[in-house]
Structures are given as structure tokens and as C-alpha cells.
C-alpha positions, 0 to 999 in steps of 0.5 A: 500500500503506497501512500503520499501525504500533502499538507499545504497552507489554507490558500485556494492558489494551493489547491490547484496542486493538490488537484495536480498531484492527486490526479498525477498519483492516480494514473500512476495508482491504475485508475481508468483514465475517463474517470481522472477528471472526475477525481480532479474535480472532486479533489478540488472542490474538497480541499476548496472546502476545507481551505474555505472552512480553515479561512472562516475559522481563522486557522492557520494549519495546513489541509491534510491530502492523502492519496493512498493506493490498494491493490484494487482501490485509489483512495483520497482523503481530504482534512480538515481541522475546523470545528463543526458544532455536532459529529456527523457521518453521511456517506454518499456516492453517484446513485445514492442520496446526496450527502447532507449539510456537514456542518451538522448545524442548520438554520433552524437549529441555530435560530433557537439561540436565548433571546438577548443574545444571537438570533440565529445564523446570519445570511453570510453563515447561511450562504456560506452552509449553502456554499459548503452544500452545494460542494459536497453534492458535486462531490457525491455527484461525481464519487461512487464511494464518499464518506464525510465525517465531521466533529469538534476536532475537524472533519474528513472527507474520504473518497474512493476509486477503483483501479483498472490496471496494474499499478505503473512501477516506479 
């Protein structure tokens, strides 16, 4: 099982490398070349995701990629470390449900805060939930085997895809 780790500062002109790089350590893993943009894409809008959350949240460590090859799958995980207010596990993939808001927070939720103080989710948190939605569906769109998991101490999305051919050697 060959692995390649990637940190990279939370600035979005660094996610075009982490798209790069998965893409380049994919071919090379077996995965059929029809499906290279497919992984491109969904690597890009997953660690947009995460530097936009670590952007929000005014983190300053780096996004975590893994790209790990098996014998019979290519695996990507993509990390963040910004906290999301409840724990929640969705998994996804093309012909299955879209994965759901992985903040585990919604607008209604939010909008239950003591009266005197916060009334609730302002309309840039909503539109960046929105946002955050909207990526994760084009994730699950474009991904057979998605999983998402998120909780206090940051969340990870795990992406999945078989390999066709033998791995090129080194």
C-alpha cells in the first residue's frame, strides 16, 4: 500500500496542486483514465472546502491530502481541522442520496439561540452552509464511494476509486 501525504497552507492558489498531484498519483495508482477528471474535480472542490472552512475559522494549519493506493482501490482523503458544532457521518456516492449539510448545524437549529443574545445564523453563515452544500453534492455527484465525517476536532472527507490496471512501477 503506497501512500503520499500533502499538507499545504489554507490558500485556494494551493489547491490547484493538490488537484495536480492527486490526479498525477492516480494514473500512476491504475485508475481508468475517463474517470481522472472526475477525481480532479472532486479533489478540488474538497480541499476548496476545507481551505474555505480553515479561512472562516481563522486557522492557520495546513489541509491534510492523502492519496493512498490498494491493490484494487485509489483512495483520497481530504482534512480538515475546523470545528463543526455536532459529529456527523453521511456517506454518499453517484446513485445514492446526496450527502447532507456537514456542518451538522442548520438554520433552524441555530435560530433557537436565548433571546438577548444571537438570533440565529446570519445570511453570510447561511450562504456560506449553502456554499459548503452545494460542494459536497458535486462531490457525491461525481464519487461512487464518499464518506464525510465531521466533529469538534475537524472533519474528513474520504473518497474512493477503483483501479483498472496494474499499478505503473516506479
Amino acid at each position: 500500500m503506497a501512500t503520499v501525504e500533502l499538507l499545504f497552507s489554507a490558500l485556494p492558489e494551493h489547491v490547484r496542486t493538490a488537484r495536480l498531484v492527486a490526479a498525477a498519483v492516480a494514473r500512476r495508482a491504475g485508475v481508468d483514465e475517463a474517470v481522472l477528471d472526475e477525481v480532479r474535480l472532486a479533489v478540488g472542490e474538497a480541499c476548496s472546502r476545507a481551505v474555505s472552512l480553515h479561512t472562516g475559522h481563522g486557522l492557520t494549519s495546513p489541509v491534510k491530502v492523502v492519496l493512498t493506493e490498494d491493490e484494487k482501490k485509489f483512495s483520497i482523503e481530504v482534512a480538515d481541522e475546523a470545528p463543526h458544532p455536532t459529529a456527523v457521518v453521511s456517506t454518499a456516492g453517484a446513485g445514492r442520496q446526496p450527502v447532507a449539510a456537514s456542518s451538522g448545524a442548520s438554520a433552524s437549529s441555530s435560530a433557537s439561540a436565548p433571546s438577548g443574545g444571537p438570533s440565529g445564523a446570519t445570511a453570510a453563515d447561511e450562504a456560506a452552509e449553502s456554499e459548503d452544500d452545494m460542494g459536497l453534492a458535486v462531490i457525491s455527484g461525481l464519487v461512487d464511494d464518499v464518506e464525510v465525517t465531521a466533529g469538534e476536532s475537524g472533519g474528513l472527507i474520504r473518497m474512493s476509486w477503483p483501479t483498472t490496471t496494474p499499478p505503473v512501477p516506479a
